[in-house]
C-alpha positions as CSV (number, residue, x, y, z in Angstrom):
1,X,189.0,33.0,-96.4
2,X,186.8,34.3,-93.2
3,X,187.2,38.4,-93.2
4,X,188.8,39.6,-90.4
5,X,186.6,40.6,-87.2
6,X,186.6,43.5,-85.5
7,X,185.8,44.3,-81.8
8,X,185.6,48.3,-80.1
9,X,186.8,49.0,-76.8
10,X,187.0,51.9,-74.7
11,X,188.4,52.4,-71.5
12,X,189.0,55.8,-69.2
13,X,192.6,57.4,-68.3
14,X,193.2,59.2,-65.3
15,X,192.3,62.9,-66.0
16,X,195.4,64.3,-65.5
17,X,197.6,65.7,-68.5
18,X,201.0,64.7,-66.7
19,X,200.0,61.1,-66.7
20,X,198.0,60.9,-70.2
21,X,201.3,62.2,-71.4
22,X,203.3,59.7,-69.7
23,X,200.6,56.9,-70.8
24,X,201.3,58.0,-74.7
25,X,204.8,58.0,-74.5
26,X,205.0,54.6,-73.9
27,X,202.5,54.0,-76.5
28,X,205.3,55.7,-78.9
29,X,207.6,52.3,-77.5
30,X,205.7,49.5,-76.9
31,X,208.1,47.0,-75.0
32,X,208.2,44.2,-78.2
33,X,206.8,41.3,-75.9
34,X,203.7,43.4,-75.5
35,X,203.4,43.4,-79.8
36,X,204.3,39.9,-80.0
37,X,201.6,38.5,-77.4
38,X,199.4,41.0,-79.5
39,X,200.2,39.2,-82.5
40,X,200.6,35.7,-80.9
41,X,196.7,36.1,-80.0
42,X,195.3,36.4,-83.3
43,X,195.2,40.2,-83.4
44,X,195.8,41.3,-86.3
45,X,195.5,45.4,-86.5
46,X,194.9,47.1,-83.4
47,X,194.5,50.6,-82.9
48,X,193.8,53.3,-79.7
49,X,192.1,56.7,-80.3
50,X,192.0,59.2,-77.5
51,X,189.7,62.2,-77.0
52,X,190.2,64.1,-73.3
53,X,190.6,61.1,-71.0
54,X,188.7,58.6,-73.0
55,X,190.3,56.3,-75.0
56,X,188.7,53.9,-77.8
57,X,190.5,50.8,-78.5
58,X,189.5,48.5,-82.4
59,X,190.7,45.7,-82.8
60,X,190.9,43.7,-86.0
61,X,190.9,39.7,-85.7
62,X,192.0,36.1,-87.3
63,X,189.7,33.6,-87.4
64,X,190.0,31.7,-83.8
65,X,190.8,34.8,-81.6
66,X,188.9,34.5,-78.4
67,X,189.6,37.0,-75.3
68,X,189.4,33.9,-73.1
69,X,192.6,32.8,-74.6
70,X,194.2,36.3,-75.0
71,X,193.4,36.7,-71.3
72,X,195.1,33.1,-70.6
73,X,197.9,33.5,-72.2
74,X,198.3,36.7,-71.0
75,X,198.0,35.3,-67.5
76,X,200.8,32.8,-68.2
77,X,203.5,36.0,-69.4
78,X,205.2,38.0,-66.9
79,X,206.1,40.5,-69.4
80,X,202.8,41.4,-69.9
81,X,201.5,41.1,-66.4
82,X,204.6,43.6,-66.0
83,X,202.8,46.0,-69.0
84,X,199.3,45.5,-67.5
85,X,200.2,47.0,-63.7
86,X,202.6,49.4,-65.0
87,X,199.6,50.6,-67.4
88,X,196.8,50.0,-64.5
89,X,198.7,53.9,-62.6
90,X,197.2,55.1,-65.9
91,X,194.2,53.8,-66.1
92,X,190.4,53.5,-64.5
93,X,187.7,51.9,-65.5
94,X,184.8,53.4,-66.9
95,X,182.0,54.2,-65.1
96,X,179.9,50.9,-66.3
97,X,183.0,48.6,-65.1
98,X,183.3,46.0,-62.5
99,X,186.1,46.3,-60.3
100,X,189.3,45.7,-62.1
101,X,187.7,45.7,-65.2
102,X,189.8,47.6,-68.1
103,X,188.7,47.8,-71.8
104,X,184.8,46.9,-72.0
105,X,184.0,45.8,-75.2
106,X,181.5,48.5,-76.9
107,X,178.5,47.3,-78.8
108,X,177.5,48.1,-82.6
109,X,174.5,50.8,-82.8
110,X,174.6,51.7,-86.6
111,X,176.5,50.6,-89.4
112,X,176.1,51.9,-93.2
């Protein structure tokens, strides 16, 4: 069976405590079409870290996931187009990102 992969994001909130507090709480409830598309992607374990502002995203993946098709079907779901603008008051991008652009996927500099 082919290990599960794992992909590292990060992505910047808005630097302001009210909102980061706000942003959490709703990570507390994630509306359940949000976890199913999750799941329905291939995602298997998915996990967001914070420090300050910054938040760092890994992702653990089936065989077959591709964020072409995660970012299709996620087009096609109103639910989660619904998730993604609500989130987007949260949110910027990091300094590195095009415009619009929301998690950039972080590369690999050391492993042991």
């Amino acid at each position: 069976m082919e290990p599960l992969k794992r992909y590292c994001l990060a992505l910047d909130l808005k630097n302001d405590p009210a909102l980061i507090a706000e942003y959490e709480a709703y990570h507390r409830a994630v509306w359940p079409e949000i976890l199913q598309s999750i799941l329905d992607s291939g995602i298997r374990h998915m996990e967001i870290f914070r420090v300050e502002n910054r938040l760092f995203m890994i992702m653990e993946t089936a065989p077959g996931f591709s964020f072409e098709k995660k970012q299709a079907a996620d087009a096609q779901n109103p639910k989660v187009q619904e998730w993604e603008a609500l989130m987007w008051k949260y949110q910027q991008g990091l300094p590195a990102a095009k415009p619009g652009e929301k998690w950039i996927l972080m590369e690999s500099i050391f492993k042991i």
